[in-house]
N, CA, C and O atoms as a Tinker XYZ file with bonds, in Angstrom:
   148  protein
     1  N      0.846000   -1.190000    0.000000    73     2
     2  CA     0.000000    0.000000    0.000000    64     1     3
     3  C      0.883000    1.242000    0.000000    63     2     4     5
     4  O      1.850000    1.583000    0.681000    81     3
     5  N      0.214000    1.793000   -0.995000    73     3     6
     6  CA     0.847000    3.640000   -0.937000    64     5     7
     7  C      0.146000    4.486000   -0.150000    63     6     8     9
     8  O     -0.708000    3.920000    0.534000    81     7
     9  N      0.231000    5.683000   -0.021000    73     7    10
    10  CA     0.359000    6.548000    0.321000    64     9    11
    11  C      0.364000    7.507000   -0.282000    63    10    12    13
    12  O      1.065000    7.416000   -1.290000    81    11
    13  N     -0.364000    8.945000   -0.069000    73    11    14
    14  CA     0.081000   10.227000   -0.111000    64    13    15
    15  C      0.065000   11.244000    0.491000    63    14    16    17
    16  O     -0.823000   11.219000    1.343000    81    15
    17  N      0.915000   12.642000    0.467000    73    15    18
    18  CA     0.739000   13.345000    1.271000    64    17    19
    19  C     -0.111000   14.886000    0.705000    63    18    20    21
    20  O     -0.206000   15.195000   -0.483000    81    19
    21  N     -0.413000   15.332000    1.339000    73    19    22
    22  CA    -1.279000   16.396000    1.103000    64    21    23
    23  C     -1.084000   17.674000    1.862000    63    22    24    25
    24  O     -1.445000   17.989000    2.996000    81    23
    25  N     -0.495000   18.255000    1.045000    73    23    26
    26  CA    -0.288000   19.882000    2.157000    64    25    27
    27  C     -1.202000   20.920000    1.371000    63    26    28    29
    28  O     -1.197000   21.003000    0.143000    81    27
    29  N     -1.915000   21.629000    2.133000    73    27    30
    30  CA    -2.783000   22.554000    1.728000    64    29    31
    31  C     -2.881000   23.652000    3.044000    63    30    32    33
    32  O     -2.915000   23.538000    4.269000    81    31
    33  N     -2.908000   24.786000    2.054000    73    31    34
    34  CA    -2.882000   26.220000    3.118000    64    33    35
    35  C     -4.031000   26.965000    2.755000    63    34    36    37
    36  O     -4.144000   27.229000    1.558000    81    35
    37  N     -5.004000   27.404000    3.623000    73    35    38
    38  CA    -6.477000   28.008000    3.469000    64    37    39
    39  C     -6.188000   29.827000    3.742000    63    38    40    41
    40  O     -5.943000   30.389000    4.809000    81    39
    41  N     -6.257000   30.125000    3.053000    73    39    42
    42  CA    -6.192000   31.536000    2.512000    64    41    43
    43  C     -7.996000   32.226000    2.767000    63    42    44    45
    44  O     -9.060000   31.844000    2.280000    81    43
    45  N     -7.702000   33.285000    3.673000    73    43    46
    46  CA    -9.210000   34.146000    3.919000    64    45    47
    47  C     -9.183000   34.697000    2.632000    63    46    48    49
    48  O     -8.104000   35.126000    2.224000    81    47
    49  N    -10.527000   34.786000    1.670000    73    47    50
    50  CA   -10.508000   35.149000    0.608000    64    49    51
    51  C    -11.788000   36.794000    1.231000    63    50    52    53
    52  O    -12.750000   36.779000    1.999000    81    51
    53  N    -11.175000   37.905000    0.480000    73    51    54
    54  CA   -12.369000   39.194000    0.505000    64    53    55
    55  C    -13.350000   39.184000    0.471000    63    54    56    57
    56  O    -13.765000   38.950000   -0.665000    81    55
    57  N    -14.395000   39.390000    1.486000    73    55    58
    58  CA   -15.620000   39.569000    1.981000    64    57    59
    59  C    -16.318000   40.431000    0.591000    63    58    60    61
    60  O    -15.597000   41.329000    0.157000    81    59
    61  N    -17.593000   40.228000   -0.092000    73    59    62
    62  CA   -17.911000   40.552000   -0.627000    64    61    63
    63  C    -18.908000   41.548000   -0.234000    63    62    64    65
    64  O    -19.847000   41.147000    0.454000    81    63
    65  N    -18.867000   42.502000   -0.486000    73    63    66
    66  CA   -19.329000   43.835000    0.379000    64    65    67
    67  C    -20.730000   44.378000   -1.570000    63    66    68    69
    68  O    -20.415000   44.389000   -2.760000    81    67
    69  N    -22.110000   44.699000   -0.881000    73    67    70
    70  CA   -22.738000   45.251000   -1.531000    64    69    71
    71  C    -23.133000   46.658000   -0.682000    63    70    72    73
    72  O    -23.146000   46.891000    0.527000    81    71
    73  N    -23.454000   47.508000   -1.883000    73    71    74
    74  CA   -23.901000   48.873000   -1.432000    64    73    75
    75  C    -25.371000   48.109000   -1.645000    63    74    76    77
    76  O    -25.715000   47.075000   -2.217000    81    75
    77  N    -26.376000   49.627000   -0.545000    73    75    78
    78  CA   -27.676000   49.429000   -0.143000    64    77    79
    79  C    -28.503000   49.162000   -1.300000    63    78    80    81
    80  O    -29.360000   48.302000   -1.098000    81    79
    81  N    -28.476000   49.665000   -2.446000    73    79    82
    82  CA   -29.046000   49.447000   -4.014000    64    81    83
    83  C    -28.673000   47.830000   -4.515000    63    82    84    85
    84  O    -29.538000   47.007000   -4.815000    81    83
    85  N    -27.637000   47.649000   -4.528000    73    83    86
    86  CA   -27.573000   46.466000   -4.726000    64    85    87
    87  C    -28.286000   45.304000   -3.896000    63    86    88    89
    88  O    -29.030000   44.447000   -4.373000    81    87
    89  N    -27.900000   45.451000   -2.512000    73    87    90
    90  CA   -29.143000   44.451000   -1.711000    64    89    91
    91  C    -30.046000   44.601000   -2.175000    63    90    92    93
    92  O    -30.572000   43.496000   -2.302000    81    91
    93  N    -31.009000   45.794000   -2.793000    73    91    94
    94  CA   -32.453000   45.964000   -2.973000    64    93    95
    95  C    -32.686000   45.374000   -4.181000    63    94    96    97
    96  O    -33.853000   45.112000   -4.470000    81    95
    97  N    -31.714000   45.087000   -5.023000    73    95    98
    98  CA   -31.924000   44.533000   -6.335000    64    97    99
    99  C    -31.544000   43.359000   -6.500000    63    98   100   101
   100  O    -31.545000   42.943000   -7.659000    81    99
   101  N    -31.122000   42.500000   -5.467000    73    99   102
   102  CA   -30.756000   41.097000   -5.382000    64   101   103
   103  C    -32.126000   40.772000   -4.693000    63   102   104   105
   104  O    -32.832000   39.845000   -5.090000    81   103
   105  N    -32.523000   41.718000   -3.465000    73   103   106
   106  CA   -33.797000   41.157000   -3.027000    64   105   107
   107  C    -35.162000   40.801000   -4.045000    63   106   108   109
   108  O    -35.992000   39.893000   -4.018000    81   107
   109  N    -34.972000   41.885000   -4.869000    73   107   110
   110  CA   -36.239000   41.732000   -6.155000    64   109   111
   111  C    -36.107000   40.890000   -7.096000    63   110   112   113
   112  O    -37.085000   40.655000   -7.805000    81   111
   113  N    -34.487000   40.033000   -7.400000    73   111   114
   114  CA   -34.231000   39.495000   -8.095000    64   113   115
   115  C    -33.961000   39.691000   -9.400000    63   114   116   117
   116  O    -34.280000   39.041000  -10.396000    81   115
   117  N    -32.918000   41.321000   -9.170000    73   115   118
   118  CA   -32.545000   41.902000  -10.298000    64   117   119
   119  C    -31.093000   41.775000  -10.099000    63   118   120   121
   120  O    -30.572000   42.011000   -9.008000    81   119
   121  N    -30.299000   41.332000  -11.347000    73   119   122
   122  CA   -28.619000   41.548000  -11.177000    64   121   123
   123  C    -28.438000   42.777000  -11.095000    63   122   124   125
   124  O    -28.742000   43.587000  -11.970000    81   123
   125  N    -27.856000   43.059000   -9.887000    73   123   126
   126  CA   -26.973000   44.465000   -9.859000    64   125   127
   127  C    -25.931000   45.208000  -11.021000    63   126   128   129
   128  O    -25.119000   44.558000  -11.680000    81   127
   129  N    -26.116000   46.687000  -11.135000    73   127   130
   130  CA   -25.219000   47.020000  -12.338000    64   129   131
   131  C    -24.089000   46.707000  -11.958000    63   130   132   133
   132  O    -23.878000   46.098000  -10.909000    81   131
   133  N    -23.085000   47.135000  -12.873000    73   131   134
   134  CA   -21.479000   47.300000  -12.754000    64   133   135
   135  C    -21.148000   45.839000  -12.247000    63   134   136   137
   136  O    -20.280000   45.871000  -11.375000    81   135
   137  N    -21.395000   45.143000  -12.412000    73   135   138
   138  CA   -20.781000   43.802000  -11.684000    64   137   139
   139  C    -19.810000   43.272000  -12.172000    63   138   140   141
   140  O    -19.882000   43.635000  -13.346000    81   139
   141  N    -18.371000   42.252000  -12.019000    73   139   142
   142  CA   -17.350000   42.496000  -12.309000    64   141   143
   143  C    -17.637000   41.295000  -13.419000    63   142   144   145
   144  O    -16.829000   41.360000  -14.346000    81   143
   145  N    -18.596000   40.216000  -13.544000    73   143   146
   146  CA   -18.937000   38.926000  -14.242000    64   145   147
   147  C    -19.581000   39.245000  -15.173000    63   146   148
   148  O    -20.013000   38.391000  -15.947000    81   147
């Protein structure tokens, strides 16, 4: 039997921050403008 090893490092990735318009348009189920996708 083998074996392997596994090293992995977990990196905090940037909190995704919406302005108040945008919540209101995710709530209605509209894509927000300017979005980076």
């Amino acid at each position: 039997m083998s074996g392997q090893i596994l090293d992995a490092t977990l990196v905090a990735a940037p909190k995704q921050r919406n302005t108040n318009g945008e919540k209101e348009d995710l709530r209605e189920g509209r894509i927000p403008r300017n979005r980076p996708f």
